[in-house]
N, C-alpha and C positions, 0 to 999 in steps of 0.2 A: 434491297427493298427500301424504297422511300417510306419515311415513317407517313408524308402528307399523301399517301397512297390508297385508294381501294384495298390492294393488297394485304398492305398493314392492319387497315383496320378488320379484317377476317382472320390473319396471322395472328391476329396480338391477343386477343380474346381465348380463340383456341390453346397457344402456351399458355397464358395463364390457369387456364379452366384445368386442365391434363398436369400442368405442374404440381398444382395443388389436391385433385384426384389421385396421382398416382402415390407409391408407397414413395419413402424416403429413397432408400437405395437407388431407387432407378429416375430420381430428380435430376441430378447429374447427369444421366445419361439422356435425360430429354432434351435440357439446358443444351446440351452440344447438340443434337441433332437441330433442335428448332433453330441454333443460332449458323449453321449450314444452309441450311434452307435460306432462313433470311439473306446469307450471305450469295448465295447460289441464284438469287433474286437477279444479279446484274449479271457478271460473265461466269457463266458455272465453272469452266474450266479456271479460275482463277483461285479457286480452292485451295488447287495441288500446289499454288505459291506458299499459304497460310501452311499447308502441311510440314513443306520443308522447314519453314521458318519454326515452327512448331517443336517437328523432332531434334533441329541444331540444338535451341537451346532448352529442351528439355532432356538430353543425352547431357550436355557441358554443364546445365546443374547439378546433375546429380555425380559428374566425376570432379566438379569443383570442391562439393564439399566430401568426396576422400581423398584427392590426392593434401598430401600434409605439406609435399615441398611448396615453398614459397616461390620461387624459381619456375618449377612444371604447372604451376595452380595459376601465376599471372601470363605465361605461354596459352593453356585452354581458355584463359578469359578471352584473349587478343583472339585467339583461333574462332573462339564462338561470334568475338564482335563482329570481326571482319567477315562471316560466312556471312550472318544475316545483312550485313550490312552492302555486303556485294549483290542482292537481291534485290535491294534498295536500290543500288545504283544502276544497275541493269537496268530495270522498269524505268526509272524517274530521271537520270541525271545522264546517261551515255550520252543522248541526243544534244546534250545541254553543252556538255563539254568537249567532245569531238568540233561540235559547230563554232565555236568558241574559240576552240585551237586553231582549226580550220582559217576562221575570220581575222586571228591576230594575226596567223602564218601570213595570209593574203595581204595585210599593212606592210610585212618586211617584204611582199613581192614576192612571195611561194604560193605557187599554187597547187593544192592539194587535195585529193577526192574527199569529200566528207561520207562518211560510214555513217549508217544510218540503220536503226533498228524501227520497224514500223510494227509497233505494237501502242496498244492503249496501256493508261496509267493503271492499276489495278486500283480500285476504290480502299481510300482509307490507307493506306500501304504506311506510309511516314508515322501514323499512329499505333496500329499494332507491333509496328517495328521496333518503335520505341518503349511501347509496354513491354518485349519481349527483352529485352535488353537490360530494362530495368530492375527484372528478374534474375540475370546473371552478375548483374553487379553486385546486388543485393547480397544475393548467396555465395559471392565472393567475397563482400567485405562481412559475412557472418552475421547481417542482419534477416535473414529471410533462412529459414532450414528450406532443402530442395523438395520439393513436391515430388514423391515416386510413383503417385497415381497419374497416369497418361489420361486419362478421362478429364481428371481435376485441372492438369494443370492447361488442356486443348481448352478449354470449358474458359479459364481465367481468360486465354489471350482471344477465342473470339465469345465470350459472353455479348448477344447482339443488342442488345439498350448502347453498348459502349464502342460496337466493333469497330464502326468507320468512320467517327469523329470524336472518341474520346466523352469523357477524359480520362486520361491516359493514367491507369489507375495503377500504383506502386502494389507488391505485390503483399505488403506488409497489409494492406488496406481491404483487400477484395479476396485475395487466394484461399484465406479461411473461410468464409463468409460461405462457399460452396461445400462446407464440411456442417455447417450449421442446418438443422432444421427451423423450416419457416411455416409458419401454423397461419391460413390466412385469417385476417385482425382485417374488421368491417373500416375503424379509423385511417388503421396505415395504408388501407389499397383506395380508400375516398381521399386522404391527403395523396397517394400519388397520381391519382387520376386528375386533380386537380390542379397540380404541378405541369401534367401533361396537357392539360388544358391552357395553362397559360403560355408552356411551350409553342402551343397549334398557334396563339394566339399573333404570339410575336410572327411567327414564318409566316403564315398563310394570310393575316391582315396587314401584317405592317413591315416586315421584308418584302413580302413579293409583290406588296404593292407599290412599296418605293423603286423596285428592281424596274417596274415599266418604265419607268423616268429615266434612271441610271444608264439603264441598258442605253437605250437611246441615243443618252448625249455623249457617254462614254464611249460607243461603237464609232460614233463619229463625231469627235469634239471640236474639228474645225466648222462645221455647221452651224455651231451655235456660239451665242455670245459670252460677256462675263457675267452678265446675270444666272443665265442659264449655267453657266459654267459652274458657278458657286452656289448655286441650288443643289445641283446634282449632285455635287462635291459632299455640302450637308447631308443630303437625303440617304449619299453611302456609309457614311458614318454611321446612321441609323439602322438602312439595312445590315450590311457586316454585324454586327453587333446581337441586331434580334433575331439574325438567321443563325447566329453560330452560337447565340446564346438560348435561342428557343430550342435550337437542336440539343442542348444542353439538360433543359429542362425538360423535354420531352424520356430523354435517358434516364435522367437521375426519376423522374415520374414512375416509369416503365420499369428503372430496377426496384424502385418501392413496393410497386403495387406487388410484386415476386417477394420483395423480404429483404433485398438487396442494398447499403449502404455506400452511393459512389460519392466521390468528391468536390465540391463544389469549385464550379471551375469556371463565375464570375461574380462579382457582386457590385453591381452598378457602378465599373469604368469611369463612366463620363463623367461622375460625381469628384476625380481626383484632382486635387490642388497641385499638382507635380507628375510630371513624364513619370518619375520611378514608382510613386502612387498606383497611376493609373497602371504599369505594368506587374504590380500587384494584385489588381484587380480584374486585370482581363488577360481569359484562357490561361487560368492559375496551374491548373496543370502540366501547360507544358511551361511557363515560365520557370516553377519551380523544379521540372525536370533537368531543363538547360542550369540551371543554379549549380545542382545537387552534382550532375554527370557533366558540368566543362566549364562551368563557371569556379566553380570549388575547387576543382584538379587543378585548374592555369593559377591557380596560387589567391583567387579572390580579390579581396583587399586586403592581404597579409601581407603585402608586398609592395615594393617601391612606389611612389606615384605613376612613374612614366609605365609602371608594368601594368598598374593599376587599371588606366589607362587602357591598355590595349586588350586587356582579360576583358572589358566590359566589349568593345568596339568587335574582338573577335566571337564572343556569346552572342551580341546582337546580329551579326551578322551571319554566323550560322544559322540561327534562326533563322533570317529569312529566307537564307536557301533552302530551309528545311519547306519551309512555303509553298514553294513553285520553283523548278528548273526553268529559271527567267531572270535576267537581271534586272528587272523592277522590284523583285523580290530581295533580292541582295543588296540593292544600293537602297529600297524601304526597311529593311534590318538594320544596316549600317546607319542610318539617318534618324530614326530610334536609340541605337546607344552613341550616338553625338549628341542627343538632346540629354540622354544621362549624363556624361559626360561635363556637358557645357553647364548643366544645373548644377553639379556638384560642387566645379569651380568657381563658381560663381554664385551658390548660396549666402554665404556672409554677406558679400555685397550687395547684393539684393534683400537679406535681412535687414542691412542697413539704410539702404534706401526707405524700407517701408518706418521704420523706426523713424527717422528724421522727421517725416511726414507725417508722423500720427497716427499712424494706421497699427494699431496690437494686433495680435499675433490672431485672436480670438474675432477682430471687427470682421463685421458682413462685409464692408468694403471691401478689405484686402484679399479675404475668401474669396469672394464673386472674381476678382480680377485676377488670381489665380487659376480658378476651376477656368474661366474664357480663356486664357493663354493656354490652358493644358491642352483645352477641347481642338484649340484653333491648330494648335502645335500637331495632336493628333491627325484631324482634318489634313492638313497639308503631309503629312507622312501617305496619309488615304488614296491621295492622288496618286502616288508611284505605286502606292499597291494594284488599283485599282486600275490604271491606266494598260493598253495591250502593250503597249512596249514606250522605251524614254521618249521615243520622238512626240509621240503623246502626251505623255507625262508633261514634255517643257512648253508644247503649246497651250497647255489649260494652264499654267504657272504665268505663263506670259500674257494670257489674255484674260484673266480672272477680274483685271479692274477695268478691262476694256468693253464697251459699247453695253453698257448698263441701260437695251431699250426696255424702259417695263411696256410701250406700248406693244410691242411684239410678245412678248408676255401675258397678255392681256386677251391679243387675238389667238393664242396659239389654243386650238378646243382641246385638244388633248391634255395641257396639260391643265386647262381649266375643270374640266371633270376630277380630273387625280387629282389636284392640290389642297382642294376643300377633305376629303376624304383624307388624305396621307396627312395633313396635319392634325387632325381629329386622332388619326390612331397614333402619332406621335404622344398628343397629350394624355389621352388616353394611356398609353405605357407610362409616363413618367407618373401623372397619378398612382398609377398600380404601384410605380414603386414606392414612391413616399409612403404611400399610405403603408407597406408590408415593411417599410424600416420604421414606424413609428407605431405602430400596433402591430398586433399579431393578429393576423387576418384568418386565422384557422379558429385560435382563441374563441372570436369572435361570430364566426361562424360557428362552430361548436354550441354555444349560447340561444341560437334562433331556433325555432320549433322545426321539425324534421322537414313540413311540408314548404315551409320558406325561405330555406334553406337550400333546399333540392330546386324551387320555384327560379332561386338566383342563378343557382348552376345551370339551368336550362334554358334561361335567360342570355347568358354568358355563350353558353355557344349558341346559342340560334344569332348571337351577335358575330360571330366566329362566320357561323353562315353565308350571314346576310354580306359580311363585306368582306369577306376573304378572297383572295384570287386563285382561282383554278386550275391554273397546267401543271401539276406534280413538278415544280421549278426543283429541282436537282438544289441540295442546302451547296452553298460557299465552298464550303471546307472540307467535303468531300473529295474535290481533287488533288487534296494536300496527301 
């Protein structure tokens, strides 16, 4: 079920209402059913995938924390990874890698049938995967006791605010949270609704309205010039971001207005002076997932330079296969931890560069000129992500400073209508955030009389309304 849906907004209301009616005891048991349904929304039979994944590691938690050998205890961990994780591969990666072997085989002059499995991606898969997983480690390395209640713990991995884009919530964080009673509170369900509000805001005015453009030139990037090229290029930087981050805030909104504490899982990206910054700041969840589960194990920075090194280039690049079964996805991972990488190496000298020149550590100058390389750095990562395959990819790279006509620009209607509009909701966001990093915007709300207050919020979304775009556009990250 799409949250920008008719659906939803009937679904959402109803859980809430029934959540809070019914008795404690049987909260839990609503929880799981409502987040079925929601899930049951796209391919019902895609359930019985969640189920197996479900029982593996809800069976291997609870024999991880009796068996006492150390020996048999890291055997059922491996045995639990590899089940769920072969589920994963099935769905997402067979086609990826077969055709892959396939294509090298064909270089050395083998020719080979390629095996093919034609199924669809099951929504969300990469994410609950990795919540489910996170949970065996957990309980293996003795930070999580095993959940014995089967309701609780089905409950944690599809709770539907979270289920199919995250964030990918540790089970330290959320598992108990479903043990707690939630008494509904007038402030916490108007602070989540309004969270949810800004979430609609980002997807539906200012993602999916950049998406029209995107789509466009992205579908077919030999059509258009460098201007175009590098508009689109910007304009996706902004989509990705407000779709995956409204998708965001529409969950953490949704688990509030229930009672629910999820984890914030961005805080204004584009604002980073440094690649390792920014990958602080956007989809914290799972960055810090990959940290804690394969960045930390490959030894970190506890270790040589040159292993150093390669712990970063192999994290990032997992990542981005974690992405999409595609090599834009891999060589856009890989190309992210090159920019860590190259920054690291190269920070003193660049400290010393700006030192020479005058520029402290604190000047607006050398700020500004940092946050523009970080953005631009990003921006150009955007393109591999972004692009349907490399051959793509290297012709927007190659033509990005070529035939800069703004008179074609100018005449094009389409995107004359969009561009007044998508940059209005651009500023529009970035307002929104300065202002909620330098005041507290509830605070202050809180402070205005009931009816002016409410007057702003009705305001806000009739603005929602007015310029939002309408086809239930599927969020980004959905197919991850």
């Amino acid at each position: 079920m799409l949250f920008n849906s008719i659906e939803f907004a009937i679904f959402f209301p109803i859980a809430v209402t029934v959540y809070f009616l019914i008795a404690q005891r049987w909260r839990v048991h609503w929880l799981l059913a409502a987040s079925c349904v929601f899930y049951m929304a796209f391919i019902p039979v895609y359930i019985l995938i969640l189920v197996v994944t479900i029982l593996i590691d809800y069976v291997a938690g609870i024999y991880l924390e009796r068996v006492q050998d150390p020996a048999k205890k890291k055997l059922l961990l491996w045995v639990s990874i590899l089940s769920t994780c072969t589920v994963l591969f099935i769905f997402k990666y067979f086609d990826f890698f077969t055709g892959s072997f396939v294509g090298f085989a064909a270089l050395l002059g083998w020719h080979l049938p390629r095996p093919v499995i034609a199924i669809i991606l099951p929504i969300g898969l990469s994410f609950h995967t990795f919540q489910s997983l996170s949970y065996v480690v957990e309980v293996y390395r003795g930070n999580q006791k095993a959940e014995h209640n089967f309701i609780v713990y089905a409950t944690y991995v599809m709770f539907f605010p979270q289920l199919v884009a995250g964030p990918i919530e540790r089970p330290q964080n959320l598992l108990h949270q479903f043990w707690e009673r939630h008494s509904f509170d007038y402030v916490r369900v108007t602070s989540g609704l309004r969270r949810m509000a800004w979430g609609f805001f980002k997807k539906i005015v200012v993602a999916d309205r950049l998406a029209l453009y995107v789509n466009d030139v992205y579908g077919a990037p030999q059509n258009f010039n460098g201007l175009q090229l590098t508009l689109a290029t910007f304009f996706f930087a902004y989509q990705i971001y407000c779709d995956f981050s409204g998708y965001s805030d529409i969950a953490l909104g949704a688990a509030e207005v229930l009672g629910f504490r999820l984890m914030e899982n961005f805080r204004t990206p584009y604002y980073s002076l440094s690649i390792s910054e920014f990958w602080r700041r956007w989809h914290i969840s799972l960055s810090t997932w990959f940290k804690d589960y394969l960045y930390i194990p490959l030894g970190g920075n506890r270790v040589s330079k040159s292993r150093h090194i390669l712990n970063l280039l192999i994290t990032f690049t997992v990542s981005g296969l974690w992405h999409g079964a595609n090599w834009t996805y891999v060589i856009w991972g890989f190309l992210n931890g090159l920019y860590l990488v190259v920054g690291w190496l190269t920070k003193d000298w660049r400290t010393r560069i700006f030192d020479s020149i005058g520029l402290k550590e604190s000047s607006f100058v050398r700020k500004s000129l940092m946050l523009l390389s970080t953005f631009t750095l990003t921006c150009v990562a955007w393109i591999v992500f972004r692009a349907k395959n490399m051959s793509d990819a290297m012709y927007v790279f190659t033509h990005l400073t070529k035939g800069w006509n703004f008179h074609q620009i100018a005449t094009e209607q389409f995107l004359l209508r969009q561009l007044p509009v998508a940059f209005a909701a651009i500023l529009a966001l970035e307002m929104g955030q300065l202002l909620s990093n330098r005041i507290s915007v509830p605070g202050v709300l809180q402070k205005l009389p009931v009816g002016g207050r409410w007057a702003l919020y009705a305001g806000f979304v009739m603005a929602v309304v007015m310029f939002g775009v309408y086809k239930q556009a599927q969020f980004i990250y959905f197919q991850f």
